[in-house]
C-alpha positions as CSV (number, residue, x, y, z in Angstrom):
1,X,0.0,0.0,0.0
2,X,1.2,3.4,-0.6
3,X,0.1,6.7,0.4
4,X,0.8,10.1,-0.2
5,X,2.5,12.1,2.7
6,X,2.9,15.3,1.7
7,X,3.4,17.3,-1.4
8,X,5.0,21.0,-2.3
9,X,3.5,22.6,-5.2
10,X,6.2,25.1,-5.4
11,X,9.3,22.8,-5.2
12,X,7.4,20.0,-7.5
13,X,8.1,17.5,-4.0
14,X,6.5,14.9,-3.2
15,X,6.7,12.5,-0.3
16,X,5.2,8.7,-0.1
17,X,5.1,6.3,2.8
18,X,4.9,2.4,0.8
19,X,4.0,-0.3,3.1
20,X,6.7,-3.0,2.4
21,X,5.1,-7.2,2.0
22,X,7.9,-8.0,4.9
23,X,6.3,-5.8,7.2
24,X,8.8,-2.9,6.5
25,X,7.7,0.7,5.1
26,X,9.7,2.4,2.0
27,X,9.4,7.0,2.6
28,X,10.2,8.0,-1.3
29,X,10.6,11.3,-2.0
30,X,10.4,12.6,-5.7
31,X,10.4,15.9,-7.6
32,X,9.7,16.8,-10.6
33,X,12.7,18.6,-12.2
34,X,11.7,19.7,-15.7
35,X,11.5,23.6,-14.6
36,X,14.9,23.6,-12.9
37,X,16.4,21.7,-16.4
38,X,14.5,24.4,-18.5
39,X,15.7,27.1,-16.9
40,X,19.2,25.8,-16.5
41,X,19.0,25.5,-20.4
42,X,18.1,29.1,-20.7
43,X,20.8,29.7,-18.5
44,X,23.3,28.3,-20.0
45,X,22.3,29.7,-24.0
46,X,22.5,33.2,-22.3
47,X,26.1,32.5,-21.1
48,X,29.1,34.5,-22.9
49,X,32.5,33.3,-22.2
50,X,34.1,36.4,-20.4
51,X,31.7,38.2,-20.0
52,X,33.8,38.5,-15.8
53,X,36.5,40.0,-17.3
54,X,36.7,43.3,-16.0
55,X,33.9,43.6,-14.1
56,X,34.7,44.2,-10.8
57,X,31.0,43.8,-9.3
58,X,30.9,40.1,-10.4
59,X,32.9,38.2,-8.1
60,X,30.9,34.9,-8.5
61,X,29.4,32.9,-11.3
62,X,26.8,31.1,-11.3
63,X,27.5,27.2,-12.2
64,X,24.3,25.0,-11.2
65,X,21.6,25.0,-10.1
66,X,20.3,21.4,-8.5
67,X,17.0,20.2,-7.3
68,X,16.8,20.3,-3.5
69,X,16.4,16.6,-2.9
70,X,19.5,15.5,-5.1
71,X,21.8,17.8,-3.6
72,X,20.4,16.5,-0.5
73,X,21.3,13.1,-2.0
74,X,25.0,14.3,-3.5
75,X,25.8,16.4,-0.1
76,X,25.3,12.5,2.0
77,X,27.4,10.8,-0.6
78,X,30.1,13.1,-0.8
79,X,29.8,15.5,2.0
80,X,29.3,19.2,2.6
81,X,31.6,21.0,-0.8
82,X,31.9,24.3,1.7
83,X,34.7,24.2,3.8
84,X,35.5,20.5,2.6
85,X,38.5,20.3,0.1
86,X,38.0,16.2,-0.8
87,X,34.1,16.5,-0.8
88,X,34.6,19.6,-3.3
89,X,37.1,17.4,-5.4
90,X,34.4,15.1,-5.5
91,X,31.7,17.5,-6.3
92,X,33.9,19.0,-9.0
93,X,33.9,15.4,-10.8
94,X,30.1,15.1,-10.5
95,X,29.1,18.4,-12.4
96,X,31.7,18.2,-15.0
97,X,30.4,14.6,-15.7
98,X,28.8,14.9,-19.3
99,X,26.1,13.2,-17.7
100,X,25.3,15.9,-15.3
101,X,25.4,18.3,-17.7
102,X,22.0,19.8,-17.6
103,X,22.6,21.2,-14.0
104,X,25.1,23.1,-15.3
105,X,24.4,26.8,-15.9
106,X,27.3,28.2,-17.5
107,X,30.1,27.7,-20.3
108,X,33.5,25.6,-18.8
109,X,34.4,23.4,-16.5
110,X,34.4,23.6,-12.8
């Protein structure tokens, strides 16, 4: 049996208790993601390679952006990338898998 715990309109999140045949119970959480690729697609055909150079008001660049419960998912499989230099190494790897590319958000390479 499954049943619907909650869901979040806004982040596209929703949240299932399934009742498992060995008496166990499965919480699955999905979200739908297809805004968050669009817009990463957007954001990366609007991107101009240098467009930082000589602007001193843009001291960071935006490289992904990734749906909350994956980066949930990522940050307990590789750790927290802020004051981490391993996990970052690691987080590195993942966004500048061609497989990941649709997070990106932006021309290069991490």
């Amino acid at each position: 049996m499954s049943r619907l715990l909650s869901r979040n309109p806004y982040s596209k999140k929703e949240t299932f208790w399934h009742d498992n045949n060995d008496g166990t119970y499965t919480i699955e959480t999905k979200q739908h993601i297809k805004e968050v690729l669009d817009a990463n697609k957007r954001k990366s055909n609007d991107y101009e390679k240098g467009s930082m150079i000589g602007n001193t008001q843009k001291h960071w660049q935006h490289i992904a952006e990734i749906p909350n419960s994956l980066y949930l998912e990522l940050t307990q499989k590789f750790g927290d990338p802020s004051n981490n230099p391993e996990a970052s190494k690691k987080w590195r790897t993942w966004l500048n898998d061609s497989d990941n590319r649709f997070f990106r958000t932006g021309g290069g390479s991490m």
